[in-house]
C-alpha positions in Angstrom: -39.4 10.3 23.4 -40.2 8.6 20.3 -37.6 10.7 18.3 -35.0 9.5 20.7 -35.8 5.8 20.8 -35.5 6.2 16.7 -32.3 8.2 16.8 -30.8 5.6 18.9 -31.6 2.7 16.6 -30.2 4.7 13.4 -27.2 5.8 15.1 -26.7 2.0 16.3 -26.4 1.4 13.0 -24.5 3.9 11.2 -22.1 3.0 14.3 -21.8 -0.4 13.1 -21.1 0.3 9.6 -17.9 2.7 10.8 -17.1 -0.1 13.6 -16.5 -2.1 10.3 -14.3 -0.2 8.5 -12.2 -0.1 11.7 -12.3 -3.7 12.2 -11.4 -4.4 8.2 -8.5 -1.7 8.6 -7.0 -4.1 11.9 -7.5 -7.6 9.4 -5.8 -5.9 6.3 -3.1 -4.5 8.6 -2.5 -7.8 10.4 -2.8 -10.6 7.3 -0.1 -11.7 5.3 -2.2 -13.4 2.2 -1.6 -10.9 -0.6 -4.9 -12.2 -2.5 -7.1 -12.0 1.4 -5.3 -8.4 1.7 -6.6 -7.2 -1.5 -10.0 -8.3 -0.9 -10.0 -6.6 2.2 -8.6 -3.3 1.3 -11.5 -3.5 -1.2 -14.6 -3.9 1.1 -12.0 -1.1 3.7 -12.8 1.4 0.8 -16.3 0.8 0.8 -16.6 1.3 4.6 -14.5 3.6 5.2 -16.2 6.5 4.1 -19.1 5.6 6.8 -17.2 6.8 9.6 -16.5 10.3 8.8 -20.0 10.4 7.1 -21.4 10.0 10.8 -20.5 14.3 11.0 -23.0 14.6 8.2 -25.8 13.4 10.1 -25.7 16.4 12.0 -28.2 17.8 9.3 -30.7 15.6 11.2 -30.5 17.5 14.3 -31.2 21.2 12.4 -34.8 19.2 11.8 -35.1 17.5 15.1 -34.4 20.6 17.0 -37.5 22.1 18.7 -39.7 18.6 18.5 -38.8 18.1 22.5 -39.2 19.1 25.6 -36.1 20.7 27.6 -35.0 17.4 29.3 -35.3 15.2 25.9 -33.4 18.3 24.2 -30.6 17.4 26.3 -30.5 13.6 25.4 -31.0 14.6 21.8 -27.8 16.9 21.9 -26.1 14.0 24.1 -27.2 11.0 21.3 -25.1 13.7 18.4 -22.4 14.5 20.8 -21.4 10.6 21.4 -22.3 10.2 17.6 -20.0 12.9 16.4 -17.0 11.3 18.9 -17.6 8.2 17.3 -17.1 9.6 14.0 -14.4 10.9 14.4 -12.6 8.2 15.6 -13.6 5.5 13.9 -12.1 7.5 11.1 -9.1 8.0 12.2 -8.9 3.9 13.4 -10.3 2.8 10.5 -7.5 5.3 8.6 -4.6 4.6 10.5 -3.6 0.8 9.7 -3.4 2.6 5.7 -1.0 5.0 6.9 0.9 2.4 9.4 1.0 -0.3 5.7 2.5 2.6 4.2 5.4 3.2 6.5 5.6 -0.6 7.0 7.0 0.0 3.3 9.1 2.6 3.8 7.5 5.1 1.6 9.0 8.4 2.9 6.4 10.6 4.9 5.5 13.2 2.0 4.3 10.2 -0.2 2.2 9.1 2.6 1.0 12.5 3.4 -0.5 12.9 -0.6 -1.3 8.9 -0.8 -3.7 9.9 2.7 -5.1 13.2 0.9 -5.8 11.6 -2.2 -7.8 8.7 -0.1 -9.7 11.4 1.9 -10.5 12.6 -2.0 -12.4 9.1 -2.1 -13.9 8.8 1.2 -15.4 12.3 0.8 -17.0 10.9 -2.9 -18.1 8.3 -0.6 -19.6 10.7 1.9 -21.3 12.7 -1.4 -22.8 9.4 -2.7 -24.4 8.7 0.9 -25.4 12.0 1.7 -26.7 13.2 -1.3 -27.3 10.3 -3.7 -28.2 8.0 -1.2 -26.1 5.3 -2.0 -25.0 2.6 0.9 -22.2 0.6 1.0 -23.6 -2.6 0.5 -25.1 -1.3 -3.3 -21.6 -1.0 -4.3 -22.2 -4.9 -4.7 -26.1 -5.1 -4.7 -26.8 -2.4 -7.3 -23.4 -1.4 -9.2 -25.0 0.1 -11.8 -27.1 2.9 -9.5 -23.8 3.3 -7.7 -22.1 4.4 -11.4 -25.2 6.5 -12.4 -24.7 8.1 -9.2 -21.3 8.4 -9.3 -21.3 10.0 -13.1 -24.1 12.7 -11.6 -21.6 14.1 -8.8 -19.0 14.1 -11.1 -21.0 16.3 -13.8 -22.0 18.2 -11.4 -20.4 21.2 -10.6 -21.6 21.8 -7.0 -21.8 18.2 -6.0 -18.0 18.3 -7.3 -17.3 21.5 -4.9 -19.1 19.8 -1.9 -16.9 16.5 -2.6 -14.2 18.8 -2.1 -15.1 20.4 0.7 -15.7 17.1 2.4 -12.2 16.1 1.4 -11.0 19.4 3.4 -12.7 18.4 6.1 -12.0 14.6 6.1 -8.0 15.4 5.6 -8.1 18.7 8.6 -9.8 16.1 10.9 -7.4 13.4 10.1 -4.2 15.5 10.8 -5.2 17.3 13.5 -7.0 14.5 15.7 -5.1 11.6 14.6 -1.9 11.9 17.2 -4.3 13.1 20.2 -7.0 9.9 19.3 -4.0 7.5 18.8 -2.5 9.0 22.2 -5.6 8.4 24.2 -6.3 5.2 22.6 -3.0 4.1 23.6 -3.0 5.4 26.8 -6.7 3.8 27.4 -5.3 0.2 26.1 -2.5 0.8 28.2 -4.6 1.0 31.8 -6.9 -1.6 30.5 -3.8 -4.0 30.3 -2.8 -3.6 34.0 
């Protein structure tokens, strides 16, 4: 029970950190002050790679798997099953005001297309320095100098390189695929809650 009260609070917070890069896509869609804009696209970059990373904490079940009873098994599948939902669409909310700027300045759709695949190229260097070099959003301000040791590791490494890659596969397949069926059900959610 223990395991479950803990993944709750962890998964709260990992949550929270995508919820953000949702909430600083919206602002940086929404504000008109070019200098504000900036500054927000910035600390959108930092976050944004938290919501995808949620599909990486998946690891954490391979090692939590066994610990519980039959009933608690079930919660513990339900807790990564909500988590996993949550990843994915916070990414593609926190994703789609980019896109929507893009178009807002008519830049045709195959520029779009390779300016989105080139930012999942960054968001899944963002999901290698969480995952494997630890590194959290906030020490991107906090401890600069660990993020750019950490960043210079991955990129000497070959196989940290490859699994950056990979990510970006996976970041840009999950975007294209889910992103119309997400928007569609957000819509049509916002839509009933209106009435």
């Amino acid at each position: 029970m223990q395991l479950l009260v803990f993944n709750f609070f962890w998964m709260t917070f990992n949550v929270i950190l995508a919820l953000i890069a949702v909430m600083l896509g919206q602002i940086g869609l929404k504000t008109k002050n070019k200098l504000f804009k900036s500054l927000v696209f910035i600390a959108w970059l930092v976050f944004l790679p938290n919501t995808i990373y949620l599909f990486t904490d998946l690891i954490n079940l391979i090692h939590q798997w066994g610990k519980l009873n039959f009933y608690q098994t079930i919660v513990l599948i339900f807790q990564y099953l909500v988590l996993q939902i949550f990843g994915f669409v916070t990414f593609i909310l926190a994703l789609y005001p980019f896109e929507k700027s893009l178009r807002l300045l008519k830049i045709n759709k195959q520029k779009i297309d390779l300016y989105l695949i080139a930012l999942n190229l960054l968001v899944a260097f963002g999901i290698t320095l969480g995952r494997v070099e630890r590194i959290n959003s906030w020490d991107v301000l906090e401890h600069p100098l660990k993020v750019l040791f950490a960043s210079i590791h991955i990129l000497s490494s070959f196989d940290l390189l490859g699994l950056t890659i990979l990510f970006a596969a996976f970041s840009n397949i999950s975007y294209f695929l889910l992103r119309k069926p997400v928007l569609k059900c957000i819509s049509i959610y916002l839509s009933q809650a209106d009435v």
